[in-house]
ROLOGU-959153 format. One record per atom (N, C-alpha, C): x, y, z. Coordinates in pm, whole numbers, plus 50000, padded with zeros to 5 digits. Layout:
XYZ;...
//
This chain:
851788819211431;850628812711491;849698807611381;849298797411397;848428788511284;846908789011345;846208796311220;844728801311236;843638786611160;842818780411211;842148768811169;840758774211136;840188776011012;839128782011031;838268773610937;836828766910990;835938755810944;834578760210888;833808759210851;832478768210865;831668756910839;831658740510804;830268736110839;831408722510815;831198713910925;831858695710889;830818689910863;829678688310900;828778680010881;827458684910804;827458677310682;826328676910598;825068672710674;823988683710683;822358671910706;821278675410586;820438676910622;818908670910556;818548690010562;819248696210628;818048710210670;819008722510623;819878720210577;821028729910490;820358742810453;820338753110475;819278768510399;820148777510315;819558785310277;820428792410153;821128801310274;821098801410370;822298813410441;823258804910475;823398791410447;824818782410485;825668787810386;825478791310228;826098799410128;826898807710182;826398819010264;826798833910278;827678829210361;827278820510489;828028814410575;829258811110539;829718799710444;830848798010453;832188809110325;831638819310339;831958828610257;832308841410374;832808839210461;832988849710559;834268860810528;834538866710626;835358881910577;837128877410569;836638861910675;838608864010692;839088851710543;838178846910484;838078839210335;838078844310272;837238856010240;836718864310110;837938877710156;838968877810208;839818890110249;840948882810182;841298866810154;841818864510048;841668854709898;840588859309878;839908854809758;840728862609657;841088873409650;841528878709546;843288873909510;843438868909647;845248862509623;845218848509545;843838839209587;843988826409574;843518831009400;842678836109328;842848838809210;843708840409139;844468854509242;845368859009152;844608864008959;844098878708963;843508884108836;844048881708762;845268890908780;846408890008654;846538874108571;847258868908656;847138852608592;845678849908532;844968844908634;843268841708568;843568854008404;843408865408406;843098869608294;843748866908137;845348856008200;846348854308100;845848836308105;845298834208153;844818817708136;843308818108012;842358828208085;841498827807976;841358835207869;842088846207831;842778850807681;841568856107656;840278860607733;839278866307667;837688858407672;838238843107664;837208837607700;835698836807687;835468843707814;833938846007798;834038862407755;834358872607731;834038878007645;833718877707455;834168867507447;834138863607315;832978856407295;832518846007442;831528838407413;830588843507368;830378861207455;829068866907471;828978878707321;830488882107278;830198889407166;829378881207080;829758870107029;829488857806943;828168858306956;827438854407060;826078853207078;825418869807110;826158880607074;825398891607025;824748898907154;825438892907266;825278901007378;825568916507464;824648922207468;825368934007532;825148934807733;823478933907773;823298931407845;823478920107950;824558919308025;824698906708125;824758909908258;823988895508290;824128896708436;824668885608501;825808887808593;826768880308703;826378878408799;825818865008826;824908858808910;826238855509054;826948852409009;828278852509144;829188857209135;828798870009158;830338879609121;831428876909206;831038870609318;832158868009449;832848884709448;834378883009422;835108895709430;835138903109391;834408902509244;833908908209116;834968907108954;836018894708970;836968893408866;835838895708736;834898885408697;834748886908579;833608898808574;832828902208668;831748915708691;832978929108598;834238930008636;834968938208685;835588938708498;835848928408481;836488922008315;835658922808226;834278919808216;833428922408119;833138940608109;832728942508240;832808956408238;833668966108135;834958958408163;836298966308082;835898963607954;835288954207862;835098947507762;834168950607701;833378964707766;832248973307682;830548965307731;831198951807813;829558948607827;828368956007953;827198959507921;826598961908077;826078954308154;826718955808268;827318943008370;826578950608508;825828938708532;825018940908673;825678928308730;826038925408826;826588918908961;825868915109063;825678895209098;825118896609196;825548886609280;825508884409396;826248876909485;825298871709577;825438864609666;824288857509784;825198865109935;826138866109891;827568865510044;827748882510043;827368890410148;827658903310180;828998906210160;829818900410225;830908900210203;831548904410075;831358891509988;831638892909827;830708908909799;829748905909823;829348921309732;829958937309775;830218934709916;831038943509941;832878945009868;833428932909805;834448932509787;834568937009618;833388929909550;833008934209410;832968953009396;832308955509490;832598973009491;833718977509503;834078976909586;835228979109617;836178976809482;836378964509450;836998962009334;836808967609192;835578974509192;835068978509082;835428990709159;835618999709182;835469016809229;837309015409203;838129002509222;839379002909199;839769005609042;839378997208980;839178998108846;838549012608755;838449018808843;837199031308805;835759031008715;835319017308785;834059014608704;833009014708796;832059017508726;830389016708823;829679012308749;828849001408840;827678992208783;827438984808923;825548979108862;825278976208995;825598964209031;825418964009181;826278951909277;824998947809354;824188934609356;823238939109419;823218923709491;823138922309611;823038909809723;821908902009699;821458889309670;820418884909637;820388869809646;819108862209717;819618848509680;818758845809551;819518832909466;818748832409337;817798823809347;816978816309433;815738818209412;814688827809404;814938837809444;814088851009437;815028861109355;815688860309268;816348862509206;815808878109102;814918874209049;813868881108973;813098895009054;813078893209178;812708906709293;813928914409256;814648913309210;815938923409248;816608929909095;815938923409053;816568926808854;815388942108810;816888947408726;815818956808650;815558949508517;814448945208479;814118943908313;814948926908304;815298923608171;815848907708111;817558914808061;818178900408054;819608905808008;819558900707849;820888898707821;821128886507678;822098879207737;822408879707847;823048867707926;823248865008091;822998855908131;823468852108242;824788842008239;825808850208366;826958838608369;826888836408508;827248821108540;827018815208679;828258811108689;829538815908777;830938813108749;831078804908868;832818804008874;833618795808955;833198786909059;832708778508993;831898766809026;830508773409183;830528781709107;828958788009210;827668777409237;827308772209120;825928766809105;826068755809188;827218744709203;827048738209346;827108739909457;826588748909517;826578759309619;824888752009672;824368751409574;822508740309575;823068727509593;822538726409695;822648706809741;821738702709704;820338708909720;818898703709710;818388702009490;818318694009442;817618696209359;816098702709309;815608705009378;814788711709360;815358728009382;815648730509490;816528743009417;817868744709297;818278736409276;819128735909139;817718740209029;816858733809015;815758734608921;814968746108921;814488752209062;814298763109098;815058775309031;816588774509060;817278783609020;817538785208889;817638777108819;817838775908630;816428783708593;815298782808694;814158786008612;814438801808643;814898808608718;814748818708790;815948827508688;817148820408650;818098821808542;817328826208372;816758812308353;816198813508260;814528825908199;814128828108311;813218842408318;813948854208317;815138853908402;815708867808390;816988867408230;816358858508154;816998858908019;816108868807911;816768875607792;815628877507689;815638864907606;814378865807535;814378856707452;815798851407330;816438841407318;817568837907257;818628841807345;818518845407419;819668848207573;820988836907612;821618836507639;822508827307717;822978824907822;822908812807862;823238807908015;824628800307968;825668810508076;827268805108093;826878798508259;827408789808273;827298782408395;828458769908384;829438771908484;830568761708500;830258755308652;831488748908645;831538739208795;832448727508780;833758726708900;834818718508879;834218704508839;835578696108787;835518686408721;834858676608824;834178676508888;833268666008962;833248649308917;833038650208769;832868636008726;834618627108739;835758637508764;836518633908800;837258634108945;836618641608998;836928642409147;836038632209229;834808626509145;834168618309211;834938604709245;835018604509147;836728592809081;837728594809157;837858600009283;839228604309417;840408608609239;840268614309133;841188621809059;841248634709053;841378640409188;841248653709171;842448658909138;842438671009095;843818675308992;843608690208999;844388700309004;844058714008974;845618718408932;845478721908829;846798725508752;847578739208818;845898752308886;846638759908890;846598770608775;846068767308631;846378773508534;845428777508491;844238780508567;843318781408485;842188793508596;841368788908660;840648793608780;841308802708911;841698795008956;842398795109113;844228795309053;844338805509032;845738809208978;846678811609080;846528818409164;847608825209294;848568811109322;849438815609383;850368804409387;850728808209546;849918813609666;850098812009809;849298803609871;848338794609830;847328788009872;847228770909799;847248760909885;847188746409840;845908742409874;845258735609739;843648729009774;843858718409768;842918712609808;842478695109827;841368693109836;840638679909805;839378675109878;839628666409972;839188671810083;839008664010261;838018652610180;836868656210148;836048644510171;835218647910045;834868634009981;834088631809810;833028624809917;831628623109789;830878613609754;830148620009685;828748609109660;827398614609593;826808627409656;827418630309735;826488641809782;827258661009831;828568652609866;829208666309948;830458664209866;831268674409851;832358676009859;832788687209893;834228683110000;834698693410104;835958696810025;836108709610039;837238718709978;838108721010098;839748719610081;840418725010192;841388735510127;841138744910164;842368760910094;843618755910248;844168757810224;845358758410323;846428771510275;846508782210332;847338789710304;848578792310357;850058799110279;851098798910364;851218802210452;850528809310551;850818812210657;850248804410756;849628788510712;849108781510768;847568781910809;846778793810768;845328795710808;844978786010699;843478779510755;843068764810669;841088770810678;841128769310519;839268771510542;838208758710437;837508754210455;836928746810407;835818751810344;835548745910212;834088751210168;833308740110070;832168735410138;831378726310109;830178730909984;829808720009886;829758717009752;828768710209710;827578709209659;827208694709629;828368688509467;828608678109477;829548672909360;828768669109195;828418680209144;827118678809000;828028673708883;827748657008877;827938657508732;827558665708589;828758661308479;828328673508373;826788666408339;826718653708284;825978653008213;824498656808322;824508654808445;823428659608547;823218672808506;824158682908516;823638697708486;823148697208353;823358695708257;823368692008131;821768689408089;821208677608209;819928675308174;819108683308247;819558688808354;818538704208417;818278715108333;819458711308249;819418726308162;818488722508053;818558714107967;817358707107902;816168711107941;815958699108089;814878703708165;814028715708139;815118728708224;814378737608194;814088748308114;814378740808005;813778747907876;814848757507797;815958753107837;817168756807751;817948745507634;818388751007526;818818744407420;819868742207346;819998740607251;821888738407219;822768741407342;823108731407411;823968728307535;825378723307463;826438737307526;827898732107474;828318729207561;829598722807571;830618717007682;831748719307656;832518729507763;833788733907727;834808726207796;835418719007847;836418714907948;837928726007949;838148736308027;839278748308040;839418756107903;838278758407893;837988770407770;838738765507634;838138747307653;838348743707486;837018734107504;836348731407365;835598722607324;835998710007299;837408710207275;837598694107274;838578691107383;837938683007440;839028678807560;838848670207650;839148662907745;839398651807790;838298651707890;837368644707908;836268644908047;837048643508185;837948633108183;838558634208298;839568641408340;840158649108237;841458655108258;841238672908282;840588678808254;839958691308282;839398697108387;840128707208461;839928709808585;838478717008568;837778724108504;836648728708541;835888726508403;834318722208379;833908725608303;832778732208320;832488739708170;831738749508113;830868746308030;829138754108075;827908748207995;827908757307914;827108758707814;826958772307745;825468769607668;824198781707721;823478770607650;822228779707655;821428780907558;820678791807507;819138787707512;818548798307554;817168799807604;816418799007474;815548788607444;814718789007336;813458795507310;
//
C-alpha cells in the first residue's frame, strides 16, 4: 500500500515558525536516520567539521539543528562539549534517543532561534547550523534576526558553521545530488517538485513508495554571505562538499564558515 504524505503545497505571506516543526513530523523524522545513513555521511566527511572547530580552537559548541542528532552525536565522540538544539519535538526527541544509543549525555534542548538566547547556558566558541537548516526562514528579517541571535550566543572570536544546498544551482532547474555527501542512504529518491525566487519544494520518495515533501526558502551563497557580513561577522569562507576549491555549480551543498569579530 502506497502512503502519500504532504505537509504544506502552498506558499503564502503568513508562514510562522511552527510550519518548521510542522513539516518535520514523526512518520519523516522515523526515517531520517535511513535517508542519511551515519555510517556513510561519516565516511564522506572524513572528520570535517571536527577539524574545522579544532583549528579555530574550539571546545564549547552549540548545534543549532541537531535534527536526529548525527553531528550533536559525532562531535560529542570527538571530545567537543556539545549542547543540541532543534525547533521540531520530534527531532529532539530522536537526538536523545540517539545520543543515550551512543552512551553519551549532553543537553538536547527544543527551541526556536529567534529566542534562541532564553534557552542557552552562558556563550559557546561555536555555533554550527547544519543540513541545510537555515532555509527553513523564508522571511528575511528573520534570517537577520536569527544570525543576530547566533552571533550573541557566540564568545568573542567564536565561529559560525552554517551550510545550505546548492541553491545557486538548483535555481538554474540543475539540481544534482550525488548521494555522497549529506543524504547518503541509498532507500530514498529526492527531487525538486517546484524552484523559484522564493520556495523550493523537496520530494523524498521512499522504497516502499511513502512520498514527503519539505519546503525551503532557495538562499543564494553570495545572499547568505552578505547577512553574515551584515551581521557583524568576518572572514567568510566558502566550502562547496568539504573542499575550498570547487565548482559553484557543481557542488551539492555549500558551507559558510565565518567568525565573530
Amino acid at each position: 500500500m502506497t502512503t502519500t504524505r504532504t505537509t504544506r503545497t502552498v506558499l503564502d505571506d503568513h508562514r510562522t515558525a511552527d510550519d518548521f516543526a510542522a513539516q518535520y513530523g514523526t512518520a519523516l523524522v522515523d526515517r531520517w536516520d535511513d535517508l542519511i545513513d551515519w555510517d556513510r555521511r561519516e565516511r564522506s566527511e572524513q572528520g570535517f567539521f571536527a577539524k574545522l572547530l579544532t583549528t579555530a580552537k574550539a571546545h564549547r559548541v552549540l548545534d543549532v539543528a541537531a535534527g536526529t542528532g548525527y553531528h550533536s552525536v559525532s562531535l560529542a565522540r570527538h571530545g567537543f562539549d556539545v549542547t543540541a538544539v532543534d525547533g521540531s519535538p520530534e527531532m529532539v526527541a530522536r537526538t536523545r534517543r540517539n545520543a543515550a544509543r551512543h552512551g553519551l549525555t549532553f543537553p538536547v534542548v527544543e527551541a526556536d532561534w529567534r529566542t534562541l538566547r532564553r534557552h542557552l547556558d552562558g556563550r559557546y566558541d561555536a555555533v554550527v547550523c547544519l543540513g541545510s537548516s537555515f532555509p527553513h526562514l523564508f522571511h528575511e528579517a528573520d534570517r537577520r534576526a536569527v544570525l543576530a541571535e547566533f552571533r550573541e550566543a557566540l564568545n568573542p572570536g567564536g565561529i559560525l558553521i552554517v551550510d545550505h544546498r546548492n541553491f545557486d544551482s538548483i535555481r538554474r532547474h540543475r539540481y544534482r545530488s550525488s548521494g555522497n555527501y549529506y543524504y547518503c542512504g541509498t532507500g530514498a529518491s529526492v527531487s525538486v517538485a517546484r524552484v523559484d525566487d522564493r520556495l523550493c519544494r523537496f520530494r523524498y520518495e521512499f522504497g516502499d513508495g511513502d512520498v514527503h515533501h519539505l519546503e525551503v526558502y532557495p538562499i543564494l551563497s553570495a545572499e547568505l554571505s552578505g547577512l553574515l557580513v551584515d551581521s557583524g561577522f568576518d572572514s567568510v569562507r566558502d566550502f562547496g562538499d568539504f573542499r575550498e576549491d570547487f565548482d559553484a555549480y557543481d557542488a551539492d551543498f555549500i558551507i559558510h564558515v565565518a567568525r565573530k569579530s
